[in-house]
N, C-alpha and C positions, 0 to 999 in steps of 0.2 A: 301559728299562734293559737294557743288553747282559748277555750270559752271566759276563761277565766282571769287571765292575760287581759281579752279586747275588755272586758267588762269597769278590768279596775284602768283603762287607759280613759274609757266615757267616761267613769265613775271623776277620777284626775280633772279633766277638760270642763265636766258641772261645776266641781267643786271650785276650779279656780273662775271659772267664765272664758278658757282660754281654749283656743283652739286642740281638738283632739289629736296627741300623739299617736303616729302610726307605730312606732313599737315600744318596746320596753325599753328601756338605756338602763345599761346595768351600773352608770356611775354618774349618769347627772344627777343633781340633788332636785329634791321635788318641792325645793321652796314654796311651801305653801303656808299661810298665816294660820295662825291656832284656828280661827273659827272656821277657815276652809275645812283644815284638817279634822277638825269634828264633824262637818258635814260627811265628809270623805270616811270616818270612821264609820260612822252611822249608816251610810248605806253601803259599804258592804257589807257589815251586819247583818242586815235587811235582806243584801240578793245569796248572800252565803249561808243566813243561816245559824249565824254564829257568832259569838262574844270576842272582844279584841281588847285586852285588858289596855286600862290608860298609862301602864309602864311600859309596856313593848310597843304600842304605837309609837312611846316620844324616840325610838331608836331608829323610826322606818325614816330612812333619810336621803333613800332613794329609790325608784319603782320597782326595780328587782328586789328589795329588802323587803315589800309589802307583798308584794306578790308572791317570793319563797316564805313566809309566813303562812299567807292564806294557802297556798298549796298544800304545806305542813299539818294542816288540820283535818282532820276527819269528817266534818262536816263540811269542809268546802268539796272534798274531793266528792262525796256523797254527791252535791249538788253538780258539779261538772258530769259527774258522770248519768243526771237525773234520777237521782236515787231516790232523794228528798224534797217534799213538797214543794 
C-alpha cells in the first residue's frame, strides 16, 4: 500500500469518526455527509499539496475514485515521492 493509499484511509476514519479501513475497496461507497466530505477534501489538500476542484470531488463515490485522482496529479505524486515540502 503506497503512502498515499494509507494517508487518505486516516484522512476517511478523521473525517467520519469511524474506525480506520485497512485497505482501499475499490467499490464500497464512501458514504460520507457533505461536511465530512469537506473536512476530507481539505486535508488532503493540505498533506498533498494540491487543489481538488468542488466538481470532481462530488463524483468521488468511492476510495479508489479519490485515491486514482490524487494519484493523477503532479503534485501528489511529487509529495509521495518527497519531492515537495
Amino acid at each position: 500500500m503506497t503512502n498515499t493509499e494509507q494517508f487518505v484511509l486516516r484522512a476517511i476514519a478523521k473525517a467520519t469518526g469511524k474506525d480506520c479501513p485497512t485497505k482501499i475497496d475499490t467499490s464500497e461507497a464512501l458514504n460520507i455527509v457533505s461536511l465530512d466530505s469537506v473536512s476530507l477534501i481539505m486535508e488532503l489538500e493540505r498533506e498533498f499539496h494540491t487543489d481538488i476542484l468542488d466538481e470532481d470531488a462530488l463524483h468521488f463515490t468511492t476510495m479508489q475514485m479519490l485515491v486514482d485522482h490524487l494519484k493523477a496529479d503532479s503534485n501528489v505524486i511529487a509529495t509521495e515521492l518527497g519531492t515537495v515540502g
